[in-house]
Backbone as ProteinMPNN parsed JSONL, in Angstrom:
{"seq_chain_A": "XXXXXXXXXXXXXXXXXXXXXXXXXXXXXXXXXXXXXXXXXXXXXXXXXXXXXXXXXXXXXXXXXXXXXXXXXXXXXXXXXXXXXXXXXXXXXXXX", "coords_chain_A": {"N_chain_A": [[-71.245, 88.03, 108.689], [-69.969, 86.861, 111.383], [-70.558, 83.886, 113.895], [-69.323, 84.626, 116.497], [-69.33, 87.394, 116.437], [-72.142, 88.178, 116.106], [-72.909, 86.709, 118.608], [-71.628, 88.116, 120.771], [-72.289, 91.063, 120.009], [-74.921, 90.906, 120.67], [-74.908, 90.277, 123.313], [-73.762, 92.33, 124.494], [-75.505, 94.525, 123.47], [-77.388, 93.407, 125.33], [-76.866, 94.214, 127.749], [-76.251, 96.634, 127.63], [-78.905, 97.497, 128.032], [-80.399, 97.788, 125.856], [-81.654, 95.959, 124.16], [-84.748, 94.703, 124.266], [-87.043, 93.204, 126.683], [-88.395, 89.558, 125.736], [-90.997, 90.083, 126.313], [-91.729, 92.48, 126.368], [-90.925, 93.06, 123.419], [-92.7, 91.314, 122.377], [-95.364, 92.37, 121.182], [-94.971, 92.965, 118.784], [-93.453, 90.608, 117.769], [-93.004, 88.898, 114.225], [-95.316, 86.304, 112.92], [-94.559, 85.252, 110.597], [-91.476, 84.695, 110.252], [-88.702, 84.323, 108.087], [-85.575, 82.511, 107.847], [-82.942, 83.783, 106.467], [-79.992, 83.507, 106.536], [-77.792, 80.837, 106.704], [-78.448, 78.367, 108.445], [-76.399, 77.564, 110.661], [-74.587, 79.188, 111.205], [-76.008, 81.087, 113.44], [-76.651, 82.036, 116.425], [-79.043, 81.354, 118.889], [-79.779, 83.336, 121.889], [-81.364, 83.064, 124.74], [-83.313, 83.418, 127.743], [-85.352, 82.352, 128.206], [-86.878, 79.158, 128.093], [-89.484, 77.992, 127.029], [-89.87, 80.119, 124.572], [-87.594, 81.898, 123.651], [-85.632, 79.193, 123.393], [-86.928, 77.18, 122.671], [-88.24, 78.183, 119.989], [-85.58, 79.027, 118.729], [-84.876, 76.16, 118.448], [-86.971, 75.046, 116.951], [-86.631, 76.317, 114.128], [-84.196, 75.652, 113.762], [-82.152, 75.755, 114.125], [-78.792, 76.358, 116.592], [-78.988, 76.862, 120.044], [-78.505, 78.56, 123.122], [-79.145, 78.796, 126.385], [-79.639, 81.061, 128.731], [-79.145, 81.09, 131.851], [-78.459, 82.38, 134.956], [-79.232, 81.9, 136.731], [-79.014, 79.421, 137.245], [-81.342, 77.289, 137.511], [-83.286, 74.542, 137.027], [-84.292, 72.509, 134.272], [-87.362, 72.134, 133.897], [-88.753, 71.447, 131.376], [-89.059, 69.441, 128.427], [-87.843, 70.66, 126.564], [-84.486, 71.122, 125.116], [-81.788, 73.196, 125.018], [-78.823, 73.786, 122.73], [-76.699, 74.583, 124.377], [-75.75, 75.736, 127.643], [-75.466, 78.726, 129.874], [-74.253, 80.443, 132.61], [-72.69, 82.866, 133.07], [-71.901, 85.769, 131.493], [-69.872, 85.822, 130.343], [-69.016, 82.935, 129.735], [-70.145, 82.721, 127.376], [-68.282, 83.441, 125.216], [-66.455, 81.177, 125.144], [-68.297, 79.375, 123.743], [-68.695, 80.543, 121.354], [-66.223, 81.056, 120.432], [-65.269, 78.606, 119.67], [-66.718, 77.396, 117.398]], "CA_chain_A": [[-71.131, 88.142, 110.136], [-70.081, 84.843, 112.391], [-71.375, 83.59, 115.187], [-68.808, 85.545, 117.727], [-69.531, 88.618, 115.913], [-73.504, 87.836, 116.622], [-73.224, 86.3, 120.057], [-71.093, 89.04, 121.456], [-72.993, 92.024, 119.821], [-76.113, 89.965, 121.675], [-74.713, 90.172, 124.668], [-73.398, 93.972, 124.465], [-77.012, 95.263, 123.444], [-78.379, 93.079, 126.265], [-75.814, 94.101, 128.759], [-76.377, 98.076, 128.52], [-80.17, 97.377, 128.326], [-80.848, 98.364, 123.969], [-82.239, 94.915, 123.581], [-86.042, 95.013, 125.357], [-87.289, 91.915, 126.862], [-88.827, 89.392, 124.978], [-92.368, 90.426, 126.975], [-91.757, 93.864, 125.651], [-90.95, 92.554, 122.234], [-93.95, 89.994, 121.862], [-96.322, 92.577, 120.112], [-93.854, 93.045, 117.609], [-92.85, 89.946, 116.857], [-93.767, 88.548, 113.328], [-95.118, 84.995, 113.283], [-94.009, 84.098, 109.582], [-90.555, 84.632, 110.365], [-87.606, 83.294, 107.005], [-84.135, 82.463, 108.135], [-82.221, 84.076, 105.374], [-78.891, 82.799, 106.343], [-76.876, 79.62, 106.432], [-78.505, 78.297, 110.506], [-74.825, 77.012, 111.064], [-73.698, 80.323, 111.682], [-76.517, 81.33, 114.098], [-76.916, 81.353, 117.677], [-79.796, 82.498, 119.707], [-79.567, 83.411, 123.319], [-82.375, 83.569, 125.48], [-83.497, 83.206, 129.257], [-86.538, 81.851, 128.577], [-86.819, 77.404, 127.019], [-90.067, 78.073, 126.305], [-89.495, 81.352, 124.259], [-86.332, 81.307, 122.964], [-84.717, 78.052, 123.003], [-87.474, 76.55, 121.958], [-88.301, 79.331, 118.863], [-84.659, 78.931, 118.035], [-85.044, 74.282, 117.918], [-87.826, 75.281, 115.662], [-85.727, 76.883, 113.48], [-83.234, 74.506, 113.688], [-80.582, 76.921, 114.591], [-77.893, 75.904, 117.523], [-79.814, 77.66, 121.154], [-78.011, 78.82, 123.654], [-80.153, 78.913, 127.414], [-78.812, 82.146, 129.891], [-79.525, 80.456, 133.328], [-77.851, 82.857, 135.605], [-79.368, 81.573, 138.145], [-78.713, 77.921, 137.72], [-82.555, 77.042, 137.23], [-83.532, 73.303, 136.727], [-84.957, 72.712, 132.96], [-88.368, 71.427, 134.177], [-89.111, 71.007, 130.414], [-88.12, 68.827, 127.578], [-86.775, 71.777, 125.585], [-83.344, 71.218, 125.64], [-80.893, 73.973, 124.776], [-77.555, 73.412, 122.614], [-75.545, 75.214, 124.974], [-76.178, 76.439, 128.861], [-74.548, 79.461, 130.643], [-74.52, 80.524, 133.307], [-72.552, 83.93, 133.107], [-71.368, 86.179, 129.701], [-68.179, 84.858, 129.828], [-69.5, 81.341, 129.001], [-70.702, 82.603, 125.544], [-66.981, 83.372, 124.648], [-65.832, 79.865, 125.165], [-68.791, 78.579, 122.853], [-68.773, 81.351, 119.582], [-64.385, 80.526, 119.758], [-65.154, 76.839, 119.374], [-67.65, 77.247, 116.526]], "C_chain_A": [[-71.093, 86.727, 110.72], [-70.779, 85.014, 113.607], [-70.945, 84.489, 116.609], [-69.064, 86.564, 117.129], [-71.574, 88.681, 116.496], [-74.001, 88.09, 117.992], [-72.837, 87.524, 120.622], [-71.704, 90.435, 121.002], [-74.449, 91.967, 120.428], [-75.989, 90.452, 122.883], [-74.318, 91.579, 124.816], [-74.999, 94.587, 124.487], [-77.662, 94.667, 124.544], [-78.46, 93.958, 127.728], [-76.21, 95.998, 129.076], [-77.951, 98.628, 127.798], [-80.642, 98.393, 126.511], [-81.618, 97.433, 123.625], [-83.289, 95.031, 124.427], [-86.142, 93.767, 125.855], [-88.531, 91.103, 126.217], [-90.52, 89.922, 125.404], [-92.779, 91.946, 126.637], [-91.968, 93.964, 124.13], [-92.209, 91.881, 121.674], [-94.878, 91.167, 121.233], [-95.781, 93.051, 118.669], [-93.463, 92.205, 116.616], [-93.447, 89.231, 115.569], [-93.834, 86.479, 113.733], [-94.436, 84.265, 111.663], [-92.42, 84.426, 109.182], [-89.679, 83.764, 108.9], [-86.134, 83.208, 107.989], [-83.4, 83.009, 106.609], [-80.81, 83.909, 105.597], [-78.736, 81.626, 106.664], [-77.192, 79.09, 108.478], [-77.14, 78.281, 110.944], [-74.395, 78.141, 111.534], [-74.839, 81.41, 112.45], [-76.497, 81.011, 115.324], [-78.164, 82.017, 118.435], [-79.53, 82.124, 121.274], [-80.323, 83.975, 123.525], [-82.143, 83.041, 127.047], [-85.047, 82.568, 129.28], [-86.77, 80.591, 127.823], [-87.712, 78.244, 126.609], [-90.295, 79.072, 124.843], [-88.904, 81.184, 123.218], [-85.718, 80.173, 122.226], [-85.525, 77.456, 121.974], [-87.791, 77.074, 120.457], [-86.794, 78.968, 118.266], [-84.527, 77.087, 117.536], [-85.901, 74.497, 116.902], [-87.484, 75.317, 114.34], [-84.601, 76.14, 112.912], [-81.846, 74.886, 113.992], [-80.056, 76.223, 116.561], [-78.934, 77.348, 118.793], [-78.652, 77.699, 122.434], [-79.029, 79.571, 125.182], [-79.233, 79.94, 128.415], [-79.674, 81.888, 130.852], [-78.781, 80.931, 134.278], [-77.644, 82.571, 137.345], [-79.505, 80.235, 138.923], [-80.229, 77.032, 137.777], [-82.725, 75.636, 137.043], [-84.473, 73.446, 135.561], [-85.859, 71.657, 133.196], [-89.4, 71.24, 132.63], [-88.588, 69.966, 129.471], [-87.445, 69.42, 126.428], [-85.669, 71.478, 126.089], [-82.536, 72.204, 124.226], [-79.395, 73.497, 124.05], [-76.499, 73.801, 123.472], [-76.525, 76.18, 126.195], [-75.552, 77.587, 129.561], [-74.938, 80.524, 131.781], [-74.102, 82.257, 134.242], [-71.83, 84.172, 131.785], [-70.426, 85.655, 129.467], [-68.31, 83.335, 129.303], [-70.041, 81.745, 127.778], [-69.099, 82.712, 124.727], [-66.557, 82.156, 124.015], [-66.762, 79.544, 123.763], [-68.224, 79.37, 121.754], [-66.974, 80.964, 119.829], [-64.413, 79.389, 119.317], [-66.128, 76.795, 118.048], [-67.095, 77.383, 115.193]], "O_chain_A": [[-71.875, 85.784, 110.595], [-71.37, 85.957, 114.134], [-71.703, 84.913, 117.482], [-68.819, 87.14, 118.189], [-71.912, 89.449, 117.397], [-74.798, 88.884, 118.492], [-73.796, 88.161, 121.057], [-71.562, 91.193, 121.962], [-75.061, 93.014, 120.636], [-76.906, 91.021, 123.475], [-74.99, 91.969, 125.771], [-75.521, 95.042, 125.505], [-78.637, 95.32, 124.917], [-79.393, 94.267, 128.47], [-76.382, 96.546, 130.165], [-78.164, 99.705, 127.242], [-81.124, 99.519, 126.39], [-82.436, 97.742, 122.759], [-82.963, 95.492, 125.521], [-85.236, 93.029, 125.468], [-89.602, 91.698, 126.098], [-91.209, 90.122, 124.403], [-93.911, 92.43, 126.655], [-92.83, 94.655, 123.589], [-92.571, 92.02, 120.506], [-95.387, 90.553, 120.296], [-96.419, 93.431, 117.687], [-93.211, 92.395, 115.426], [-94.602, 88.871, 115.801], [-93.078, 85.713, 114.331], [-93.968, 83.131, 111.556], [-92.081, 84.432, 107.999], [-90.032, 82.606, 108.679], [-85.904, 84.079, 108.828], [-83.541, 82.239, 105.659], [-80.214, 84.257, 104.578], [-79.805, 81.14, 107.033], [-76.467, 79.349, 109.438], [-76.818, 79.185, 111.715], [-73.653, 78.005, 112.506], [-74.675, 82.593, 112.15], [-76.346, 79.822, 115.602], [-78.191, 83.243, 118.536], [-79.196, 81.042, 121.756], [-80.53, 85.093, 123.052], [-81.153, 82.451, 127.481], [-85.717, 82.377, 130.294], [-86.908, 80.862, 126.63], [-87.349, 79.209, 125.936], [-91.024, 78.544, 124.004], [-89.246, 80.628, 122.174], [-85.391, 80.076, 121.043], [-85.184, 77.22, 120.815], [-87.541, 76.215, 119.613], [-86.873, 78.546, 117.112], [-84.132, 76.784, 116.41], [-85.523, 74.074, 115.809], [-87.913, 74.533, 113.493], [-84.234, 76.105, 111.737], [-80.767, 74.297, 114.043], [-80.816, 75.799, 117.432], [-79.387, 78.423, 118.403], [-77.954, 76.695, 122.571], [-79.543, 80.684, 125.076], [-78.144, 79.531, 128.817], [-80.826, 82.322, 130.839], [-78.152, 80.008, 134.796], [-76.905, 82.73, 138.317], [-79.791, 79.884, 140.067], [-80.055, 75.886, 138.192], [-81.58, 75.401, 136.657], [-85.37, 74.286, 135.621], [-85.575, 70.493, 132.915], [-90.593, 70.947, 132.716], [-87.475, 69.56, 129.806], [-86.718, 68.889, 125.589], [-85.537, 71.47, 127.313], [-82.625, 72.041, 123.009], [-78.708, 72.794, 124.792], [-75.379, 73.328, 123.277], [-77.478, 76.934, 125.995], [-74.61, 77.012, 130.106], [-75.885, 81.306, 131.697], [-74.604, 82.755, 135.25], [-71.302, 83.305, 131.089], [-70.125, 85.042, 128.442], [-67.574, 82.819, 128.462], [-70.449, 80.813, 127.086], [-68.877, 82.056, 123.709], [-66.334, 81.982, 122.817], [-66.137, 79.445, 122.707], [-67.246, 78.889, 121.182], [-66.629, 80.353, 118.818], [-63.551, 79.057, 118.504], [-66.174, 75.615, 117.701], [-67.824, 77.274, 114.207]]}, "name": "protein", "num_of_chains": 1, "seq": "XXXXXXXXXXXXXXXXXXXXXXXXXXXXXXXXXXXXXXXXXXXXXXXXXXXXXXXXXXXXXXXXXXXXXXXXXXXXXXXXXXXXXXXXXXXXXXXX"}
C-alpha cells in the first residue's frame, strides 16, 4: 500500500466520520507501538502537533498537520506538510 493509497483512505474514513477522534481513541491506544513498514511510505495526518505530528516525528515518519482553520503553530513541533483543506493532501501523496 503507498502513501496515496493511505492518505486518501485517511481522509475517506475521517470524512464520513469511521475514524473516532483521537480523544475517543486515547484509551485504546498502545504505548509500545513497532512500525512494521518501510517509514518512507507513511504519512500521518492529524489536527492535533502535540498528538499527532508530534507521535508521528517520534517515529520518524513524514507528518502531515490538518489546520483547517489556519491556526498559528504556537509550538516547536513542526509538521512535514500543512493543509489546510482535503484537497491539499492530493497534491502531497502525487509528489511522493
Amino acid at each position: 500500500m503507498n502513501k496515496l493509497w493511505l492518505s486518501v483512505m485517511t481522509a475517506i474514513l475521517m470524512t464520513i466520520g469511521i475514524m473516532g477522534s483521537s480523544i475517543e481513541a486515547k484509551a485504546n491506544m498502545p504505548t509500545d507501538v513497532k512500525l512494521t513498514t518501510d517509514p518512507s511510505r507513511v504519512l500521518m495526518i492529524g489536527d492535533s502537533l502535540t498528538s499527532d505530528i508530534q507521535g508521528g516525528n517520534n517515529f520518524g515518519i513524514d507528518t502531515c498537520w490538518f489546520n483547517p482553520t489556519k491556526k498559528q503553530n504556537p509550538t516547536t513541533i513542526e509538521p512535514s506538510y500543512e493543509i489546510h483543506s482535503w484537497n491539499q493532501l492530493v497534491e502531497i501523496v502525487m509528489h511522493q
